[in-house]
C-alpha positions in Angstrom: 0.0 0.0 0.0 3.0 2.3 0.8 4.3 1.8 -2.4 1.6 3.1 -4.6 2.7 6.1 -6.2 0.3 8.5 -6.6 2.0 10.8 -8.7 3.0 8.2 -11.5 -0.7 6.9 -11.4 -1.9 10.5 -12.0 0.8 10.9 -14.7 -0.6 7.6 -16.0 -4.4 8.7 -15.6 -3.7 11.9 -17.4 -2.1 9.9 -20.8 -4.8 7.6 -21.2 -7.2 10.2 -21.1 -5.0 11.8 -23.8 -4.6 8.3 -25.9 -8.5 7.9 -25.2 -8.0 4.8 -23.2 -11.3 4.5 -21.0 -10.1 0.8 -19.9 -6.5 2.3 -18.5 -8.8 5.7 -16.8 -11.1 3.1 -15.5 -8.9 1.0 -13.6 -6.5 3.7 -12.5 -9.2 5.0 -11.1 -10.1 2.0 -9.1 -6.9 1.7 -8.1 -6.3 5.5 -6.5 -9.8 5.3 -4.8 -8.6 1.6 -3.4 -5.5 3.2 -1.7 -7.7 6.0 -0.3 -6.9 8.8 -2.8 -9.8 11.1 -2.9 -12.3 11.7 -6.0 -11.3 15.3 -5.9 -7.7 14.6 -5.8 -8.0 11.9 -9.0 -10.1 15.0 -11.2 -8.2 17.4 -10.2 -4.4 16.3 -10.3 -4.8 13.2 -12.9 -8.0 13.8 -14.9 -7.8 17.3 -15.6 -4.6 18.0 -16.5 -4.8 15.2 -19.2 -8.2 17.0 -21.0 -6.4 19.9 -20.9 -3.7 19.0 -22.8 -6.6 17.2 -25.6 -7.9 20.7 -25.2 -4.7 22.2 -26.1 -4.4 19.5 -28.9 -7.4 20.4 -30.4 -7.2 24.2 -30.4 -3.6 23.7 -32.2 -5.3 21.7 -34.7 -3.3 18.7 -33.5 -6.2 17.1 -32.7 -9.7 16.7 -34.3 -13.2 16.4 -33.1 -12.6 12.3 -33.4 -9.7 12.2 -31.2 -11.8 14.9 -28.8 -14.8 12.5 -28.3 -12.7 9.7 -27.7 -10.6 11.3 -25.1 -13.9 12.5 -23.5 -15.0 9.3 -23.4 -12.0 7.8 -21.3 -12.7 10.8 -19.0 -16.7 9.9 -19.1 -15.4 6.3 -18.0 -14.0 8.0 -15.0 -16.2 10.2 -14.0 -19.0 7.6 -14.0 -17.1 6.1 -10.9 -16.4 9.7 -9.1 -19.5 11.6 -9.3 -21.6 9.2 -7.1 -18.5 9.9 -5.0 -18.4 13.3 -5.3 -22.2 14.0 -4.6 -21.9 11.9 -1.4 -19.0 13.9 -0.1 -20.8 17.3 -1.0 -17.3 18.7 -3.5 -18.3 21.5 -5.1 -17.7 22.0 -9.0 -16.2 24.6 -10.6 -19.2 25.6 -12.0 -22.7 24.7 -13.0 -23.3 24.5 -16.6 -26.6 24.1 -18.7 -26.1 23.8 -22.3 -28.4 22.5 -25.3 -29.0 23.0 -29.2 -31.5 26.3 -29.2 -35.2 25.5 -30.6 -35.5 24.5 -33.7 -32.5 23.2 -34.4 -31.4 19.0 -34.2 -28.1 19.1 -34.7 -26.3 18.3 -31.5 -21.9 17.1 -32.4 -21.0 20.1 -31.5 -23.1 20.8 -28.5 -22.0 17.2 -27.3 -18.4 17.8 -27.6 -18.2 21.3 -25.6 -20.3 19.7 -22.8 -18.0 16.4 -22.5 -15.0 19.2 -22.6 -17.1 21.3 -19.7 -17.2 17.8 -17.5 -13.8 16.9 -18.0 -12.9 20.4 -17.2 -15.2 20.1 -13.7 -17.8 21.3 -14.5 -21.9 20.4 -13.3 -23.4 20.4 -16.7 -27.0 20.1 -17.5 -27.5 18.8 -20.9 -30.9 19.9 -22.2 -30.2 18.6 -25.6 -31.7 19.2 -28.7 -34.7 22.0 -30.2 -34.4 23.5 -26.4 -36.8 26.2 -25.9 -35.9 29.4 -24.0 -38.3 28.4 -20.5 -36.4 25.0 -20.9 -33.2 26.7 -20.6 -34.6 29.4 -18.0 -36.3 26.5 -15.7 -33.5 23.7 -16.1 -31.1 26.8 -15.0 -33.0 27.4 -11.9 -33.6 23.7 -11.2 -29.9 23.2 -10.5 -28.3 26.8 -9.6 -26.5 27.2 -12.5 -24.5 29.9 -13.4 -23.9 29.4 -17.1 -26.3 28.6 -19.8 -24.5 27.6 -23.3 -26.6 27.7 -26.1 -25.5 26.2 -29.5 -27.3 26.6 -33.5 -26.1 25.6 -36.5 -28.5 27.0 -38.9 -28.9 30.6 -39.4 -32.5 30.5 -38.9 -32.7 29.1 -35.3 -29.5 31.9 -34.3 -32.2 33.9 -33.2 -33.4 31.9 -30.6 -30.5 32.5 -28.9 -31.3 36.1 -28.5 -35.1 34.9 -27.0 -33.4 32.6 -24.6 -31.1 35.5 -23.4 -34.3 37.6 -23.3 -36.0 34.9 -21.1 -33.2 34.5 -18.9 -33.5 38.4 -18.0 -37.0 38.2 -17.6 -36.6 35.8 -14.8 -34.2 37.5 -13.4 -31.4 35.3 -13.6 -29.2 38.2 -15.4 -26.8 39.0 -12.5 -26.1 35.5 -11.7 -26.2 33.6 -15.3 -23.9 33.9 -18.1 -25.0 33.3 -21.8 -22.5 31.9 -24.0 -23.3 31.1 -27.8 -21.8 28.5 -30.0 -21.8 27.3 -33.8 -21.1 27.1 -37.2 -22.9 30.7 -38.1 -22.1 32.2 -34.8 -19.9 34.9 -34.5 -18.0 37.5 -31.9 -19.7 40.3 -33.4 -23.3 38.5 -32.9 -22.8 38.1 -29.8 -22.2 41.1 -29.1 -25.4 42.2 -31.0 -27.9 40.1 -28.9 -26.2 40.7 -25.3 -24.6 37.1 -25.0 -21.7 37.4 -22.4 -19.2 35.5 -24.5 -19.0 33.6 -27.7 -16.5 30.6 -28.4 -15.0 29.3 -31.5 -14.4 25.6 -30.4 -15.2 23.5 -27.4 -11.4 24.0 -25.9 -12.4 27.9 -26.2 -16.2 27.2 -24.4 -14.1 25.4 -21.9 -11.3 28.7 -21.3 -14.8 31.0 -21.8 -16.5 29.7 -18.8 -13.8 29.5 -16.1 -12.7 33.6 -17.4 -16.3 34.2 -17.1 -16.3 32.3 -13.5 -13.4 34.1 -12.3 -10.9 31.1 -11.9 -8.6 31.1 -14.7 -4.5 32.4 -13.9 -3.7 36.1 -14.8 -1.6 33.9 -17.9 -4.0 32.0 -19.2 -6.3 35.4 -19.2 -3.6 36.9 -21.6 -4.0 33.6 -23.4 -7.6 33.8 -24.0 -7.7 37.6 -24.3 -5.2 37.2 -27.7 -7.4 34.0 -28.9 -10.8 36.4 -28.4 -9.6 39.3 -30.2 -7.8 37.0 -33.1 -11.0 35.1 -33.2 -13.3 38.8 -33.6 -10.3 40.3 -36.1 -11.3 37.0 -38.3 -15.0 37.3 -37.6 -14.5 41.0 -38.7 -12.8 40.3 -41.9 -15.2 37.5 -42.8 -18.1 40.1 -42.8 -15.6 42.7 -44.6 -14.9 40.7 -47.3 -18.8 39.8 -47.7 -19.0 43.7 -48.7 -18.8 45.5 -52.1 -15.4 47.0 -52.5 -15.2 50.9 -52.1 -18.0 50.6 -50.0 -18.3 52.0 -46.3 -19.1 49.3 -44.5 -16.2 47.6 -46.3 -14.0 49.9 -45.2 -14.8 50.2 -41.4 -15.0 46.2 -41.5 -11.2 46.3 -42.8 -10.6 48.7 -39.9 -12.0 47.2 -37.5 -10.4 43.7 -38.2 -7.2 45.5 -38.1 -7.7 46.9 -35.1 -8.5 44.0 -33.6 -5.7 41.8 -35.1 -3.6 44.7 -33.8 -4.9 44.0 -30.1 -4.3 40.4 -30.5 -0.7 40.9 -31.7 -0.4 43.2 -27.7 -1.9 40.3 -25.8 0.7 38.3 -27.5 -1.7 36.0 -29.4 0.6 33.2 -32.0 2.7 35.6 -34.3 2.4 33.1 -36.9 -1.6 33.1 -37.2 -0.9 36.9 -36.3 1.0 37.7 -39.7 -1.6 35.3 -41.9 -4.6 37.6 -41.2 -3.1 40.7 -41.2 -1.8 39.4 -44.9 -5.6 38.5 -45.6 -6.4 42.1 -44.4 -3.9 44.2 -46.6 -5.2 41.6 -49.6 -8.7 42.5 -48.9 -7.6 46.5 -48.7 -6.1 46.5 -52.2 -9.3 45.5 -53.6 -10.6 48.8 -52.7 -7.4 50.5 -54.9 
């Protein structure tokens, strides 16, 4: 019993989660708790760490949404045999998440990846699933105290329910204590900003860094870190829109500018110099179409 080395057995729970090995996470698992390491100690020092790193994976494009859901998987494998653990011994998570597909709208990948990442991130999350209508979202958030709801569309015609969901959210009064965060193919920074969400996220790894900034328990680093990815992420989103514009135009103009602006704020926070230099390429392209 003395020689059981927790450390190497979180080192070993973290790279099966990152291989996607749900046998290895489920019997390392067994293991720690058989020695009389605790739940929280096995998420938080062993599973954790090794979804972060598949987080990081995926952001980098080193990983794709395949090797995402089978590392969330492996995580799901443990945390089948923690959380009856957990709720017994009362450990709070980092935060309570409820996230589903807005109404309308059946498609649900996308939605299913960001709330695997959210778990294996510690997270509460409330899956509502598919066509969810705004009192669904408003009464499933009450139910269970949550602080964020997550809302995801892939067609353009059911974006606008995320703007009635954040509507009903307010009118319940839920607006001091619940974030809205938007997801998706068609979503953008700059809608978000245009119906009042409190942050939009590009992938599940960014939904994930989204929630804890929002939450208040991310490092003053990984802050910088995000706030570079967020403007990158708007400087594309404003140069997508730009280029959608006649040439000459105004609104093509203060598009450019704005993207450049952004890209510029992206460059301070010290955002990838590499991805940095690409757009602002894209952007001087775009601006010689207007010569």
């Amino acid at each position: 019993m003395s020689r059981f080395d927790v450390d190497q057995a979180f080192k070993d729970l973290g790279n099966a989660i990152i291989r996607g090995d749900a046998g290895t996470v489920d019997a390392t698992v067994r293991q720690c708790l058989e020695t009389g390491v605790s739940a929280s100690d096995i998420i938080n020092d062993g599973m954790i760490p090794g979804m972060d790193v598949v987080g990081e994976l995926f952001r980098t494009n080193q990983y794709y949404v395949p090797e995402v859901l089978i590392s969330a998987r492996a995580m799901k494998a443990g945390m089948a045999i923690l959380r009856p653990i957990l709720a017994e011994s009362g450990v709070e998570p980092v935060g309570k998440v409820v996230i589903g597909t807005v109404r309308g709208d059946l498609h649900d990948i996308g939605k299913n990846l960001v709330a695997m990442m959210l778990e294996g991130a510690g997270f509460d999350v409330h899956d509502t699933g598919i066509d969810t209508h705004p009192d669904e979202y408003v009464q499933t958030a009450t139910a269970n105290g949550a602080n964020i709801v997550g809302m995801s569309a892939l067609l353009t015609t059911t974006m606008t329910n995320m703007r009635n969901t954040i509507e009903a959210v307010e009118a319940a009064g839920l607006a001091d204590q619940v974030h809205c965060i938007i997801g998706g193919a068609p979503v953008t920074q700059r809608y978000a900003d245009e119906i009042g969400a409190d942050g939009y996220a590009a992938d599940a790894a960014s939904a994930v860094i989204l929630a804890k900034r929002l939450l208040g328990v991310l490092g003053d680093t990984q802050d910088l870190e995000e706030a570079g990815r967020s403007f990158y992420l708007q400087a594309r989103d404003a140069l997508q829109v730009a280029v959608r514009e006649e040439p000459g135009t105004a609104s093509h103009a203060d598009g450019l500018m704005e993207a450049e602006g952004l890209t510029e704020q992206a460059r301070a926070a010290g955002y990838n110099p590499t991805h940095i230099d690409r757009l602002m390429a894209e952007i001087e392209r775009e601006k010689a179409r207007e010569a």
